[in-house]
C-alpha positions in Angstrom: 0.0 0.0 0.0 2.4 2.1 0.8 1.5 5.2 2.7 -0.2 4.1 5.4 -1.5 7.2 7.7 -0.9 11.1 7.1 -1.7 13.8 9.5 -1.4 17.5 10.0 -1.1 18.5 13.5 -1.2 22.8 14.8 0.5 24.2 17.7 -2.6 25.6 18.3 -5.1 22.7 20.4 -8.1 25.0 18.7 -6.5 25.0 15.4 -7.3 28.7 15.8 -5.9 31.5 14.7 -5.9 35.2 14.8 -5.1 36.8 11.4 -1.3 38.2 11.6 0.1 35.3 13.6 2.3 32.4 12.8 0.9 28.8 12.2 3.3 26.1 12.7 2.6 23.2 13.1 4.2 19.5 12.0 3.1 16.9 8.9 3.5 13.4 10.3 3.9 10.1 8.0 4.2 6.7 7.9 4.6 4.0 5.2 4.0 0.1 5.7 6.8 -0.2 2.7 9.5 1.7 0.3 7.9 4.5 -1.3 9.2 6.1 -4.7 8.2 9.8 -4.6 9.4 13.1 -5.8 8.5 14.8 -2.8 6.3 16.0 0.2 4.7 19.4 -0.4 2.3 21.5 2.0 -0.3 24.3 0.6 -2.0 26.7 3.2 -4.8 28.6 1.3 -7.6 31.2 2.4 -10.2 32.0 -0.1 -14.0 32.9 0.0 -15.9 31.0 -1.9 -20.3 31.7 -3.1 -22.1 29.9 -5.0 -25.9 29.5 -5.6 -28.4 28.8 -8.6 -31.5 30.8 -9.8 -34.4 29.5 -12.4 -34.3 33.0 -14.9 -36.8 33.1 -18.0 -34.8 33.4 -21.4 -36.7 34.9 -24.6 -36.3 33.0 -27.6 -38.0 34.7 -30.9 -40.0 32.7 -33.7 -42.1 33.2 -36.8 -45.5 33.4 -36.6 -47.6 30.6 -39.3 -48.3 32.1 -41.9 -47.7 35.6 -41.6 -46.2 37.6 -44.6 -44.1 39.7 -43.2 -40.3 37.8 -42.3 -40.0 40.2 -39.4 -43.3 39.5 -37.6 -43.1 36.8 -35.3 -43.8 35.9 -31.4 -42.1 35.6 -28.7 -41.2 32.8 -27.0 -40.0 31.9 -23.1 -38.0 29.2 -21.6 -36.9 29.2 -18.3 -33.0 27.9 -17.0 -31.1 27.5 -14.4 -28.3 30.0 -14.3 -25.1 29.8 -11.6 -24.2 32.5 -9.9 -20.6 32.2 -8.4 -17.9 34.7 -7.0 -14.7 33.9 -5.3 -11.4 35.6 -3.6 -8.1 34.6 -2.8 -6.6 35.8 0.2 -3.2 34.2 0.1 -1.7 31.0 -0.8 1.8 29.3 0.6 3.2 26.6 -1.0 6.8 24.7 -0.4 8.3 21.7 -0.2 8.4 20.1 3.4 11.1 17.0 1.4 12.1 17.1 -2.2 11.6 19.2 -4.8 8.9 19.4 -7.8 11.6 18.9 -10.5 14.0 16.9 -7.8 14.9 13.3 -8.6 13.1 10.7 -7.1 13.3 10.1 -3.4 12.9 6.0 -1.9 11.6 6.1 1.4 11.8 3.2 3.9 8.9 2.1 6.0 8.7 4.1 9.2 6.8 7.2 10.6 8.2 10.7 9.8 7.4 14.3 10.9 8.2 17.1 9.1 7.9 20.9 10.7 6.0 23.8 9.1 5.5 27.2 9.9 3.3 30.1 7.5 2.8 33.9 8.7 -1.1 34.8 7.9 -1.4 38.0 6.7 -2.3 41.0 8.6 -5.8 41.7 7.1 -8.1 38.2 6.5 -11.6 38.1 7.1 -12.8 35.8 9.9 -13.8 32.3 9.1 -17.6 31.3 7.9 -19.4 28.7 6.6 -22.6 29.6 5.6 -25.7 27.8 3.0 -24.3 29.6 -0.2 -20.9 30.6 0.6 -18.0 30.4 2.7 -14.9 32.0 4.2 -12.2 29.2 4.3 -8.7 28.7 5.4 -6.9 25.2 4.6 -3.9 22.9 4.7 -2.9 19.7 2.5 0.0 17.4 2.3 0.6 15.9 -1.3 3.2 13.3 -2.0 4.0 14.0 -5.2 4.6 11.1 -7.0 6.3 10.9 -10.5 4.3 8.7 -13.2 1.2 8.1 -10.8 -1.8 10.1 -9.3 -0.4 12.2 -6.3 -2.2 11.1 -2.8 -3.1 14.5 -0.8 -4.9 15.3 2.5 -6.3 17.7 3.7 -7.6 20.0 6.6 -9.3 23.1 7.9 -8.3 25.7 10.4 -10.2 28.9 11.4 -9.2 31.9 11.4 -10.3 34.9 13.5 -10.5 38.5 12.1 -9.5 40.8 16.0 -13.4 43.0 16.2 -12.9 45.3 19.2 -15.6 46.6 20.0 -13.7 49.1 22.4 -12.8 51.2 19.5 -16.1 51.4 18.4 -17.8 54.2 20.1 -21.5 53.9 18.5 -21.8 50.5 20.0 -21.8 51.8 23.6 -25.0 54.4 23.3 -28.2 52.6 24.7 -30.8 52.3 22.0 -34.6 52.7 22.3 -36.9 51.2 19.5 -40.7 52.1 19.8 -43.9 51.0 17.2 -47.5 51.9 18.4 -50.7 49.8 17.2 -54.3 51.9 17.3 -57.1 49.3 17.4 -60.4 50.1 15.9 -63.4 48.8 15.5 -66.6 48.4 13.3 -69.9 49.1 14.7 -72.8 49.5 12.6 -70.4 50.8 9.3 -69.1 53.5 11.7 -65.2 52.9 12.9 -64.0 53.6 16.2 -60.8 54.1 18.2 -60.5 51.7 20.9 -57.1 52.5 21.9 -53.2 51.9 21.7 -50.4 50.3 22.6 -46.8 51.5 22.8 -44.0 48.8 22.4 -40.6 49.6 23.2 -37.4 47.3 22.9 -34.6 48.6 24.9 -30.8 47.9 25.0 -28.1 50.0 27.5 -25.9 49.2 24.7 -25.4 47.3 20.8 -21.9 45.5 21.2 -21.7 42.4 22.3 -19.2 39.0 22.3 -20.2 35.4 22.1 -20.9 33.6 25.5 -22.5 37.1 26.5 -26.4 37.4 27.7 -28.4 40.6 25.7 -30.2 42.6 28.2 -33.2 42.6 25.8 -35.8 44.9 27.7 -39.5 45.1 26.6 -42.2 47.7 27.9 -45.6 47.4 27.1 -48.1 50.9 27.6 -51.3 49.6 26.7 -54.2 52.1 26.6 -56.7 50.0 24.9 -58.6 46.6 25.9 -56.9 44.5 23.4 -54.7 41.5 24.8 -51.3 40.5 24.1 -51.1 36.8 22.8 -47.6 36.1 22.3 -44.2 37.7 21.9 -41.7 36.0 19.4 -38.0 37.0 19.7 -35.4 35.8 17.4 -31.6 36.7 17.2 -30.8 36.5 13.8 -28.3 36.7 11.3 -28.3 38.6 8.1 -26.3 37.8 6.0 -25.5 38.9 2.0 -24.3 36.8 -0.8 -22.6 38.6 -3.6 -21.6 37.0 -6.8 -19.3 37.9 -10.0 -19.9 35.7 -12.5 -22.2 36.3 -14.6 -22.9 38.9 -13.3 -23.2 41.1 -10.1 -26.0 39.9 -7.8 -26.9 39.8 -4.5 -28.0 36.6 -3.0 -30.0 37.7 0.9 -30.3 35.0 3.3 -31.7 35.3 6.8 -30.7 32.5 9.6 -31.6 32.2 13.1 -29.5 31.6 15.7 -31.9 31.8 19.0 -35.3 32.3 19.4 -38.1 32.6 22.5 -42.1 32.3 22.0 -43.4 34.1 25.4 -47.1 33.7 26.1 -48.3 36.3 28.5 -50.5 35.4 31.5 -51.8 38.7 31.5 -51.3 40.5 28.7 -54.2 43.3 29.3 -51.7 45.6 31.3 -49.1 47.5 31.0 -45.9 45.6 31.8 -42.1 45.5 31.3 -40.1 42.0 30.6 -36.6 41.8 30.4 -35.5 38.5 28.4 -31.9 38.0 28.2 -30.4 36.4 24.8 -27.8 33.8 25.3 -25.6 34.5 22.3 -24.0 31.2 21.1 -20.2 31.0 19.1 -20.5 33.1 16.4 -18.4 35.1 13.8 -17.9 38.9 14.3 -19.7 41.0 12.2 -19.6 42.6 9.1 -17.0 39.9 8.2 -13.7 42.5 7.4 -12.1 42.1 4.5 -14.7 39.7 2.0 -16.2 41.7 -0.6 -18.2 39.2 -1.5 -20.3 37.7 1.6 -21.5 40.6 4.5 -22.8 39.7 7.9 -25.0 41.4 10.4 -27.2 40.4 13.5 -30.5 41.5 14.3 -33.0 41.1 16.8 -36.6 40.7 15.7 -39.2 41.4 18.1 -42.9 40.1 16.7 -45.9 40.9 18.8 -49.4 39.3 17.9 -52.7 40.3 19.9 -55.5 39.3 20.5 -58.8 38.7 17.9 -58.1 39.7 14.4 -55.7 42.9 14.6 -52.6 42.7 13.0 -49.1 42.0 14.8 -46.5 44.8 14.8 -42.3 44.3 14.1 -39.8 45.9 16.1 -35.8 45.4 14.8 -32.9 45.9 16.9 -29.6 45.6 15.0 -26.3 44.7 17.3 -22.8 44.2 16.3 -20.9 41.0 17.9 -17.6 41.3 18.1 -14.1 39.6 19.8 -13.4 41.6 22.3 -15.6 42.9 24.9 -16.5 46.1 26.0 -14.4 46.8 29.0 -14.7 49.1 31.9 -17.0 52.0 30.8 -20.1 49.1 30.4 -18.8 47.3 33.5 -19.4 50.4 36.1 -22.5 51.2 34.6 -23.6 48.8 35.4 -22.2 48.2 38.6 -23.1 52.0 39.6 -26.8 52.0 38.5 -29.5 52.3 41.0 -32.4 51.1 38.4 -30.8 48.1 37.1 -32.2 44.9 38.1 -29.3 42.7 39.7 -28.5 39.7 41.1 -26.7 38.6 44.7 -23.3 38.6 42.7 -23.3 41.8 40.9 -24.7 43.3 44.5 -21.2 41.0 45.9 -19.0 43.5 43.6 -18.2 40.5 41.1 -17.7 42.0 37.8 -20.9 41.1 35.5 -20.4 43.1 32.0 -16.6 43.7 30.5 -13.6 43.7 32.5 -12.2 46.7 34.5 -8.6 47.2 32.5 -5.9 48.4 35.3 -3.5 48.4 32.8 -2.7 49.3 29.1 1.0 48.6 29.1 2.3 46.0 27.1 4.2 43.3 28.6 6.6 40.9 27.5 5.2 38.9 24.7 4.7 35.0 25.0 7.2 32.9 23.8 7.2 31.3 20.6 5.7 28.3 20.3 7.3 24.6 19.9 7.3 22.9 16.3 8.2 19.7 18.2 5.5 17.0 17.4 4.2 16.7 21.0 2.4 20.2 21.8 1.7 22.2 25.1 -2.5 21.4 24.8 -2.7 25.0 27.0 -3.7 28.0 24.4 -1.5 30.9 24.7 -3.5 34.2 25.4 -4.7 35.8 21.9 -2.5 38.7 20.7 -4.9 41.2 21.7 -4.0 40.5 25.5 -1.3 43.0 25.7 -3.9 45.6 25.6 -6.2 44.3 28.0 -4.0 42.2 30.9 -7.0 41.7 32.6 -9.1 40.4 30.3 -9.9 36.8 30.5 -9.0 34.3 27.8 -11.4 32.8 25.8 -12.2 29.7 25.0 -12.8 28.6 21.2 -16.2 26.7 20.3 -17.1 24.7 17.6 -19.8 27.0 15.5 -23.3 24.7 14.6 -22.8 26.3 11.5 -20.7 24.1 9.8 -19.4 22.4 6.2 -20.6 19.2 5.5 -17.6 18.8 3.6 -14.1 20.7 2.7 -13.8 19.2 -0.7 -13.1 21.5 -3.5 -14.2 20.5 -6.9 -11.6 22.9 -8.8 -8.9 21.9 -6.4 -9.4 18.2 -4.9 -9.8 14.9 -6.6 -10.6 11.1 -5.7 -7.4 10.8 -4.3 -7.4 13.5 -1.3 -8.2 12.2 1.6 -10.0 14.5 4.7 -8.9 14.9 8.2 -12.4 14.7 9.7 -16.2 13.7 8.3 -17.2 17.8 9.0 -15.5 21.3 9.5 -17.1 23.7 11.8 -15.3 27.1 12.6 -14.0 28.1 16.2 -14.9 31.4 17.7 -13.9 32.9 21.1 -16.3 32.7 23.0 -16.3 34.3 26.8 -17.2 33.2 30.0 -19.1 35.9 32.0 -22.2 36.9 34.2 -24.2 39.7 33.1 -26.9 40.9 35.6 -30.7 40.5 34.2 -34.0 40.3 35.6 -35.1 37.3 34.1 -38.3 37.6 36.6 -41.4 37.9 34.0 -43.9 39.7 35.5 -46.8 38.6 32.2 
C-alpha cells in the first residue's frame, strides 16, 4: 500500500488562529513499505468562496404561421437555471516540506516521519464562515507528489479569526430605544372607532456584544386599549449577503436564526415590562472585514401578535458582535446604577459586563511556540492581551454552523483524503455573568 497514515497536527489545540500570527505546526507520516516519490509538499490557502443557482426566464423569438411579413413573429419563453458564483483569494503558501517538484526521485523506507512547518497569515483576513451559499475558508494539504502516478493528498481546515474590538467602536456603547405603536379600531354598525393603543418599546443599555454574552433585551408594554397580548416572538438572527461575480453582479440575501423565544403572557391586558436576556452562542464577528463578496450582520426581531383579528406589529434591533468585549465604561455602569435589576453577585462586587482594565502597558510577549510534534495542549492568550491584561481568555467553540464537507471541486480529486467527516469554525467565545431580571412579570 504504501502510505499508510498522514496527519497535519497545529500548535494551536483549537486550530485557531488570529489573522497576523504564525501557524506552525508539524506533517506526520508513515509508510507500511518503500515509497518512490518526488517529494512532500504542504499548501496553506484562504479564499472565500459563493455559489448559488436561480431559475431566470430566457426569450427566444419565432415566426409566426403564416404571416407575410419575415420580421413578424412571437415571442417565446423558456426558463433555465443560471449559476451565480464569486470567489477571492486571500493568500496562498506553498513549499516543499522533502524534495523538490523537478527533484529526482526520493525512496523512502517504511517508518513514521514528521516534518515541521510554519506560515505567517497576513495581517488583514476576514474571519472564518461557513454559511448555505458561501463560505470564508482557510486550509492545509499534504501531497506526495509522486512521478508517473496520481499524487495522494490530504487535507484539513483551520479557522481563522478576524481581532473586532468593540472598544474602538464608540456607537456600539449608546443605549438604544426602538418604539412601534398599534391603534385598534373597531366596526360598529359601518361607523369605525378608536378603541385604543399600545406603545411597544425594545430597549438595549448598549449594541456590542461578544459570544458567551447574555443581551439585556428589555421590553415595555403601555397599553391604553382593551386588546390582549397573545404572544411575543423574539429571534436573534443573522443577516447575511451573498454577492456574486460571474455572470454577473448579484446579490444573494439569506436570513438564519441563531436563538429564538415564543413568550405567552399570563396577562397581557396591562401595561408591563419584561426583560429577556439572549444567550448568544459561538459566532463570527460581524460585518466579516475584508470579504467583498459575503456581508454579515445580526439582528433582533421582536414580533408581537394580539388578540382577535388585529394585525401584529415588528420591532428590529440591530447589534454588532464582536471579539473583544467592552471593558470598563459598560462594566461600572452597570455596577453604579440604581435602576438596574441585579443579582446577589453583581450586589457582591463581582464583575458582570466587560472587564475593568488596570493596565494598558504591554508586557513581555509570549514565547514562541514549539514545532516539536508533541504540543503544550494550553492555548497561549490571543495577541490582543497585551492591551487588555486583565481580560480573561477565551475559550474557542465549535460553531453549529458548519461544512458538511471541505472538498473542493476545482482543487481536490478522488485521491485527497480529509482529516475529519465535518468542518465547523472556532470562535472565542467568553465566559461571563451579566446581571438580568429574568423575573417575568406577564
Amino acid at each position: 500500500m504504501g502510505l499508510r497514515n498522514c496527519e497535519i497536527m497545529f500548535d494551536n489545540p483549537y486550530n485557531t488562529y488570529y489573522s497576523g500570527q504564525t501557524i506552525k505546526g508539524v506533517v506526520n507520516v508513515s509508510f507500511d513499505s518503500t515509497k518512490k516519490i518526488r517529494g512532500i509538499s504542504i499548501k496553506l490557502k484562504g479564499e472565500a468562496k459563493t455559489k448559488w443557482t436561480e431559475r431566470q426566464q430566457k426569450q427566444q423569438f419565432g415566426h409566426t404561421a403564416g404571416s407575410n411579413n419575415h420580421h413578424s413573429g412571437q415571442n417565446n419563453y423558456e426558463y433555465i437555471n443560471v449559476d451565480f458564483t464569486g470567489s477571492e483569494e486571500y493568500f496562498k503558501f506553498q513549499y516543499y516540506l522533502l524534495g523538490a517538484k523537478k527533484g529526482d526521485k526520493l525512496e523512502i523506507p517504511p517508518g513514521k516521519y514528521s516534518y515541521p512547518f510554519s506560515c505567517k497569515l497576513p495581517e488583514s483576513l476576514p474571519s472564518s464562515f461557513e454559511g448555505k451559499y458561501g463560505h470564508i475558508r482557510y486550509t492545509a494539504k499534504v501531497t506526495l507528489d509522486r512521478p508517473w502516478k496520481f499524487d495522494q493528498e490530504y487535507k484539513t481546515a483551520f479557522t481563522v479569526i478576524s481581532t473586532v474590538d468593540l472598544n474602538l467602536n464608540p456607537q456600539v456603547k449608546i443605549p438604544i430605544d426602538v418604539s412601534v405603536d398599534k391603534t385598534f379600531g373597531c366596526s360598529c354598525f359601518g361607523w369605525c372607532c378608536d378603541t385604543g393603543s399600545m406603545v411597544i418599546t425594545g430597549s438595549l443599555p448598549y449594541t456590542g456584544f461578544v459570544s458567551g454574552q447574555e443581551i439585556p433585551l428589555s421590553l415595555k408594554f403601555d397599553n391604553d386599549s382593551n386588546v390582549e397580548l397573545q404572544s411575543i416572538n423574539i429571534e436573534l438572527k443573522k443577516n447575511i449577503l451573498f454577492h456574486s461575480q460571474y455572470p454577473s453582479r448579484e446579490t444573494k440575501k439569506f436570513d438564519e436564526i441563531v436563538w429564538r423565544r415564543i413568550i405567552k403572557p399570563n396577562d397581557g391586558l396591562h401595561s408591563n415590562t419584561i426583560c429577556q436576556p439572549i444567550m448568544i452562542p459561538a459566532l463570527p464577528p460581524s460585518n466579516l472585514y475584508h470579504c467583498s463578496i459575503i456581508g454579515l450582520n445580526y439582528t433582533i426581531k421582536i414580533q408581537v401578535k394580539f388578540m382577535g383579528s388585529h394585525t401584529g406589529k415588528t420591532i428590529k434591533i440591530p447589534i454588532v458582535l464582536g471579539t473583544i468585549p467592552l471593558t470598563s465604561q459598560i462594566t461600572m455602569d452597570a455596577v453604579n446604577s440604581k435602576d438596574s435589576s441585579i443579582d446577589n453577585r453583581q450586589q457582591q462586587g463581582a464583575p458582570a459586563i466587560g472587564f475593568i482594565v488596570t493596565s494598558t502597558e504591554p508586557t513581555a510577549p509570549p514565547g514562541p511556540a514549539s514545532s516539536d510534534t508533541n504540543f503544550d495542549s494550553n492555548t497561549s492568550p490571543p495577541p490582543y492581551h497585551l492591551l487588555y491584561p486583565n481580560m480573561p481568555v477565551p475559550t474557542y467553540t465549535e460553531s453549529e454552523f458548519k461544512a458538511e464537507t471541505i472538498q473542493d471541486e476545482n482543487d481536490d480529486n478522488e485521491h485527497t483524503q480529509f482529516g475529519f467527516s465535518y468542518f465547523a469554525p472556532r470562535y472565542p467565545v467568553y465566559n461571563f455573568a451579566l446581571p438580568s431580571n429574568v423575573n417575568q412579570r406577564f
